[in-house]
DOBAKE-389839 format. One line per 4 residues: number of its first residue (from 1); for each residue x, y, z of C-alpha. Coordinates in Angstrom, 2 decimals. Example, Ala and Ser with C-alpha at 12.3 -4.5 7.8 and 13.67 -1.06 7.14 Angstrom:
! DOBAKE-389839
1 = 12.30 -4.50 7.80; 13.67 -1.06 7.14
END
This chain:
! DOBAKE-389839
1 = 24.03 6.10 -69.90; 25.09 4.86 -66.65; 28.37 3.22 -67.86; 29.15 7.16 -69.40
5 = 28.30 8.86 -66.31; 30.23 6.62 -64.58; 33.28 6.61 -66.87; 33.16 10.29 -66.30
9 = 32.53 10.40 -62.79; 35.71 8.40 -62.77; 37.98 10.98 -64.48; 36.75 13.40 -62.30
13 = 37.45 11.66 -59.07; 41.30 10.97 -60.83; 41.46 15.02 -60.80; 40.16 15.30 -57.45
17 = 42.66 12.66 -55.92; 45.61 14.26 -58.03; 44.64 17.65 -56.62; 44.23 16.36 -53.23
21 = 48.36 14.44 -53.19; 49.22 18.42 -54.99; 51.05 16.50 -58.29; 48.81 17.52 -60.53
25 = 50.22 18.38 -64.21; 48.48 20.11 -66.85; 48.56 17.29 -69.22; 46.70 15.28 -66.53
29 = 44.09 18.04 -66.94; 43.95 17.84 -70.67; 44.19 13.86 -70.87; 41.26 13.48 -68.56
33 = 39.19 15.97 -70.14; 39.66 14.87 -73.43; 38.79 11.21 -71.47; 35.58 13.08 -70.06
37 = 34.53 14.36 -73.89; 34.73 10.62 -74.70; 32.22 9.30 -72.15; 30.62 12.13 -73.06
41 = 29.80 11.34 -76.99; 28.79 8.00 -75.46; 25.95 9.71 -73.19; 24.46 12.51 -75.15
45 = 23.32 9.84 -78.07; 21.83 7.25 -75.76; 20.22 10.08 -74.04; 18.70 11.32 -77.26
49 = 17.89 7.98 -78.11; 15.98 7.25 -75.25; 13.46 10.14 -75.08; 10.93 8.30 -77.82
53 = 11.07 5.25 -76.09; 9.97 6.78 -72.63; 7.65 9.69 -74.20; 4.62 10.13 -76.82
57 = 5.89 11.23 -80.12; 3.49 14.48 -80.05; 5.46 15.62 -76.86; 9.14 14.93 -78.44
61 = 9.61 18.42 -79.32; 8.26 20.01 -75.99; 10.96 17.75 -73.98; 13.18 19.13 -76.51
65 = 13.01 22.42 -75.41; 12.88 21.76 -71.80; 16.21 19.89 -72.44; 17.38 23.34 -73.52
69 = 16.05 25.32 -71.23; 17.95 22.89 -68.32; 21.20 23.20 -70.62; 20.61 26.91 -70.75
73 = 20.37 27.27 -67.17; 23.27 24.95 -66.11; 25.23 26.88 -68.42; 24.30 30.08 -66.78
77 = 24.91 29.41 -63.50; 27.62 27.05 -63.60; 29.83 29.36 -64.04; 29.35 30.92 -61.56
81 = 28.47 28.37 -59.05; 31.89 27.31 -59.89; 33.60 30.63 -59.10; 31.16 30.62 -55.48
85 = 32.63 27.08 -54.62; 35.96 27.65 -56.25; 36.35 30.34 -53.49; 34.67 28.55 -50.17
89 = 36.43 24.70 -50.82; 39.37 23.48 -51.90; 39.50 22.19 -56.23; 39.56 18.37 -55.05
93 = 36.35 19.13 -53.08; 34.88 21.05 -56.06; 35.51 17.99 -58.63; 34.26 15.43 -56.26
97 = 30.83 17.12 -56.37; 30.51 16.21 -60.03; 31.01 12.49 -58.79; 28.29 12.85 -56.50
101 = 25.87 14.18 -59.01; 26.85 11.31 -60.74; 26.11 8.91 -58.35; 22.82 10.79 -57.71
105 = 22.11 10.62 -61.69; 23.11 6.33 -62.25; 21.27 5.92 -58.73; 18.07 7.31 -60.61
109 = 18.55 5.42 -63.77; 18.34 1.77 -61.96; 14.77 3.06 -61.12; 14.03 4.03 -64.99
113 = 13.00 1.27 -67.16; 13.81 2.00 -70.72; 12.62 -0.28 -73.60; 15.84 -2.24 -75.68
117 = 14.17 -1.87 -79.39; 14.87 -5.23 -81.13; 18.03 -5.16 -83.54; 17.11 -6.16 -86.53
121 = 20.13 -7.81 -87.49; 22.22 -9.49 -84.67; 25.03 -10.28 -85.86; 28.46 -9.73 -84.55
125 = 29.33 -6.03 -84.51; 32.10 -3.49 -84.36; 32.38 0.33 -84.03; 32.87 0.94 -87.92
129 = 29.56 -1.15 -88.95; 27.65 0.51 -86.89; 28.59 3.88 -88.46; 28.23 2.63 -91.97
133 = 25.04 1.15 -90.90; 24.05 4.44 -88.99; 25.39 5.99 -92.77; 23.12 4.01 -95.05
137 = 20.16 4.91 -92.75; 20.13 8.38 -92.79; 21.31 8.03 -97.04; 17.98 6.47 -97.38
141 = 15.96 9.37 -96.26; 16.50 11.90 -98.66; 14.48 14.71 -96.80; 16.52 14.06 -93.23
145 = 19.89 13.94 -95.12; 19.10 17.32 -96.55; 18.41 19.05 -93.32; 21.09 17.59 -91.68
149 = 23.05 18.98 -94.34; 21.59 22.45 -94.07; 22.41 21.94 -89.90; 26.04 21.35 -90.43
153 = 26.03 24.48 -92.92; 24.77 26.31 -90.14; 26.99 25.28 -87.65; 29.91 25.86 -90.14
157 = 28.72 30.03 -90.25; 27.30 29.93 -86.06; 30.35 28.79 -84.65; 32.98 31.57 -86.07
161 = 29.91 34.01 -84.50; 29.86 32.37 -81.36; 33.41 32.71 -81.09; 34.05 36.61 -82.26
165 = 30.82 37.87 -79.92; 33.61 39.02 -77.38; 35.83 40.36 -80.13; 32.82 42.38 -81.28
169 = 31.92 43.82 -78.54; 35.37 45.24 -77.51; 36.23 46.15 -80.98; 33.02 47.42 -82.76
173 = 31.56 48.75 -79.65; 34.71 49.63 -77.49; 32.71 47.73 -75.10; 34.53 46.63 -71.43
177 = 34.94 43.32 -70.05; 31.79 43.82 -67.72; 29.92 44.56 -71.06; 31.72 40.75 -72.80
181 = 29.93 38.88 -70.34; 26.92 40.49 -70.42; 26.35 39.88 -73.73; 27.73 35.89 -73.24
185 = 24.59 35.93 -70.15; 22.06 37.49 -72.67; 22.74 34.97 -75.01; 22.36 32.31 -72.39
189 = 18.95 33.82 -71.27; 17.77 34.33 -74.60; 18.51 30.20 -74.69; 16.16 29.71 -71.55
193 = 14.10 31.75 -72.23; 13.53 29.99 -75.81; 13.66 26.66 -74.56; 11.41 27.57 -71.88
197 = 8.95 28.94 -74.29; 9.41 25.84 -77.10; 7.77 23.53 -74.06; 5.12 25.56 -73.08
201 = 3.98 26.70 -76.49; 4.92 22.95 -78.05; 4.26 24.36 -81.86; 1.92 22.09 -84.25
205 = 3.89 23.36 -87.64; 6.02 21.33 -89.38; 9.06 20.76 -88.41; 11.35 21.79 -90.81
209 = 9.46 24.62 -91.29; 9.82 26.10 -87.87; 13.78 25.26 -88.21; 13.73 26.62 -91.69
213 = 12.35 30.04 -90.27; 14.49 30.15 -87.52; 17.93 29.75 -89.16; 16.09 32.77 -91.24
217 = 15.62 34.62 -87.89; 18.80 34.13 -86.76; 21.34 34.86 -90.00; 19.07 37.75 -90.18
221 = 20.14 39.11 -86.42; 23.86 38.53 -86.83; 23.78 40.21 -90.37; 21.95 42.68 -88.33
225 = 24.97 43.04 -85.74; 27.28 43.91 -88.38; 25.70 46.74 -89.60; 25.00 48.36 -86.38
229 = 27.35 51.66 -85.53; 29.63 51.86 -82.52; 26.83 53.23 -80.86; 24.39 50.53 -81.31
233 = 25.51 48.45 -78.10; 21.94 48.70 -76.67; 20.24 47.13 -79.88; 23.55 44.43 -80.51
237 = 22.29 43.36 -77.23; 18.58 43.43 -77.56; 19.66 41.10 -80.95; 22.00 38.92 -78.60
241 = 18.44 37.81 -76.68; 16.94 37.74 -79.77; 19.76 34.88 -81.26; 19.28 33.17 -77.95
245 = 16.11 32.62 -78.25; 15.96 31.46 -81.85; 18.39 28.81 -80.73; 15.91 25.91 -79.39
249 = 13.41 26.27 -82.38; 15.83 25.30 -84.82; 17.78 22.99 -82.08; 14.70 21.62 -80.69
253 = 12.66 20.49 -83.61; 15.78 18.91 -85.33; 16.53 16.37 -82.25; 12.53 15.44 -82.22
257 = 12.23 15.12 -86.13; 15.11 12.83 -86.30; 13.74 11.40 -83.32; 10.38 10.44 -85.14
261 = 11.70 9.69 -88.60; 13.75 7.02 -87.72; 13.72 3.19 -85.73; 14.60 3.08 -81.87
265 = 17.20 1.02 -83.17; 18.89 2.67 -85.20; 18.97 6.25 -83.23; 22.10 6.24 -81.52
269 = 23.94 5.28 -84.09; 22.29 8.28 -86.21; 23.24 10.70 -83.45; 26.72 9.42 -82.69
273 = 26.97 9.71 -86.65; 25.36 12.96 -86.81; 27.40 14.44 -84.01; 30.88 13.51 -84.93
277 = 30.24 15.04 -88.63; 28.81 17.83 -87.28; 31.82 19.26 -85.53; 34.08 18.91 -88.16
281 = 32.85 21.63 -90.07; 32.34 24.24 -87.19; 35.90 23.57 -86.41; 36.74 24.61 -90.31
285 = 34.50 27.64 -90.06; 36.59 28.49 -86.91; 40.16 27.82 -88.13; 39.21 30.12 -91.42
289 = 37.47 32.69 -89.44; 40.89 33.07 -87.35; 42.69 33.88 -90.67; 40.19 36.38 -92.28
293 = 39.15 38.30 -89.35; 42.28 40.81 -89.50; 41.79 41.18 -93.14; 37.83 41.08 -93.52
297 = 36.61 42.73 -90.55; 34.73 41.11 -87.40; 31.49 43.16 -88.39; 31.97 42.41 -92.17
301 = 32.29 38.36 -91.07; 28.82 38.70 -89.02; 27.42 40.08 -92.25; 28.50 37.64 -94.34
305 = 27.77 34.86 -92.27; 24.39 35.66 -91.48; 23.72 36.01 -95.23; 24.73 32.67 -95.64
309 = 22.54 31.54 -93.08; 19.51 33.16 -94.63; 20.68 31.68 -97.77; 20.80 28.71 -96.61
313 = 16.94 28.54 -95.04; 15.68 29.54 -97.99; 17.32 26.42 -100.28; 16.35 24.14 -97.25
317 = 12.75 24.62 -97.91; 13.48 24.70 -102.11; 14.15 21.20 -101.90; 11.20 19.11 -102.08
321 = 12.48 15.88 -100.28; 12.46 18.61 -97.21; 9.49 20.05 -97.98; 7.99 16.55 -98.01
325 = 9.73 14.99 -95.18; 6.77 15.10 -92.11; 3.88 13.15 -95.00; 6.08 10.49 -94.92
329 = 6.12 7.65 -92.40; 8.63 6.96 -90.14
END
C-alpha cells in the first residue's frame, strides 16, 4: 500500500511541477492519470486484503460500510473542496496537497503492523500465475463464483443508470442544471447515509441474502424512475436517496463475504482478479446504452434495466451453491 500511494503521490507531484514551469499538455494529464489508475488497482486490493488480517471476522462487514460511508463523503465534498481551493491557490498548489496526504497516509502505515499470511507455494512467480492462480481459487467455490457472477451482471445494468441520471433528469423531467447535481448529491448522501447505517446496525443475516435483497431493492427503484411522469421530480428524487442507500448493503457484504470465504493469501489476487473482470462488462453496458438510448428511450432503459436487476436477485438466491455458501467453511 505504501509503494501505491507513493507511486501515485509521484504522478501527482509530476502534474504539480509541470503546472508550476506552465508546459503542461493534455496528454501529460491523461498519461499520468491513466499512471495514477495503475497504482491505484495496486492499492484498493491490498487494502481489501488487509482488513481480515487487522480485524475480527464478525466486524468485516461493519468496516465495510464505514469504508463506504468515508468514500461517500470524500466523494461529496471533494468536489467541491476542489472548486474552494481551485479558486484561493494556484493548480500546482492544489495537486501537491494530494502528495501531502500521501505522505501523511505511508507515514501512518510504518506504524501499522499487518500480518504477511504464509504462501503456500513459493515458488518463482509472475503477474499471469498469479491471476490463473487467483482464477482456479475462486473456480473452486462454486457459491462465490456465482455471486460474483450475479455482481458483474449488476454492474453491467448499474453503470448505463449511473451514467443517464443527468440525461433523465433534463429530459424526462425538463429538470435544470441546479436540479442534475442535486440529484448526483442525493445519490451520494443516500451512499453515506447507507454506509453509515451498515456499521452501526452491522446485520447478522446472511450475506448473500442481504445482497440478494438489495439488488431487489434497487432494480426495483430505477424500474420505478422510469415509470414516473414529468411531474414526478420530487419522488425520482426521494428514489435517488433511496438507490443510494441500497448501495453499501449489496457493496458491503460482498467485500466481507469474499473476505471470509477465502485464505489471506490468496485475497489480493481474488480482488485484483475480481476487479479487472468486473469493469469490463460495465464498460459494455455503457458503450450499448450510448447506441440504444435515442432509439429506446432513457426512461424505457431504466425500466428495463431495473427488471433485469430484479431478475437477476431472484436467480442469485435459486441457485443452491449461493444459497449454501455461509454453512460452508472458509
Amino acid at each position: 500500500m505504501i509503494g501505491a500511494d507513493s507511486f501515485v503521490a509521484l504522478c501527482s507531484g509530476v502534474i504539480a511541477l509541470l503546472f508550476y514551469l506552465d508546459i503542461i499538455e493534455l496528454w501529460h494529464i491523461y498519461l499520468l492519470l491513466m499512471l495514477r489508475s495503475v497504482g491505484g488497482a495496486f492499492h484498493t486490493p491490498a487494502m481489501k486484503s488487509s482488513v481480515p488480517l487487522l480485524a475480527p471476522e464478525k466486524e468485516l462487514m461493519r468496516i465495510a460500510g464505514i469504508n463506504q460511508a468515508i468514500q461517500s463523503i470524500c466523494n461529496i465534498g471533494g468536489p467541491a473542496l476542489g472548486a474552494i481551493l481551485l479558486l484561493a491557490f494556484d493548480m500546482s498548489l492544489v495537486m501537491l496537497l494530494d502528495v501531502l496526504g500521501a505522505i501523511i497516509a505511508c507515514t501512518a502505515l510504518l506504524f501499522v503492523y499487518i500480518p504477511n499470511p504464509k504462501q503456500e507455494n513459493t515458488s518463482a512467480k509472475n503477474v499471469l500465475y498469479d491471476m490463473r492462480d487467483g482464477f482456479n481459487v475462486i473456480m473452486r467455490n462454486k457459491g462465490v463464483s456465482w455471486v460474483m457472477v450475479t455482481e458483474v451482471l449488476v454492474s453491467f445494468f448499474v453503470m448505463p443508470m449511473v451514467a443517464l441520471m443527468p440525461l433523465m433528469t433534463l429530459k424526462n423531467f425538463s429538470g435544470t442544471a441546479y436540479q442534475v447535481s442535486l440529484i448526483e448529491t442525493l445519490f451520494g448522501a443516500g451512499m453515506l447515509a447507507g454506509g453509515a447505517l451498515l456499521g452501526v446496525w452491522n446485520p447478522k443475516i446472511r450475506k448473500t441474502l442481504l445482497i440478494a435483497i438489495s439488488y431487489f431493492l434497487l432494480g426495483a427503484a430505477l424500474a420505478f424512475c422510469g415509470i414516473l411522469p414529468a411531474d414526478g421530480f420530487v419522488l425520482f428524487a426521494a428514489l435517488t436517496v433511496a438507490q443510494g442507500i441500497v448501495v453499501p448493503f449489496f457493496s458491503g457484504p460482498f467485500t466481507s463475504l469474499l473476505q471470509t470465504q477465502f485464505k489471506p493469501a490468496y485475497l489480493g489476487r481474488v480482488f485484483s482478479l475480481f476487479d479487472s473482470v468486473s469493469l469490463l462488462p460495465s464498460i459494455i453496458g455503457l458503450f450499448i446504452t450510448g447506441f440504444i438510448a435515442d432509439s429506446l428511450g432513457i426512461a424505457n432503459i431504466f425500466i428495463c434495466c431495473g427488471i433485469a436487476i430484479v431478475f437477476t436477485s431472484i436467480l442469485m438466491m435459486c441457485i443452491p451453491a449461493v444459497r449454501d455458501l455461509e454453512k460452508q467453511s472458509k
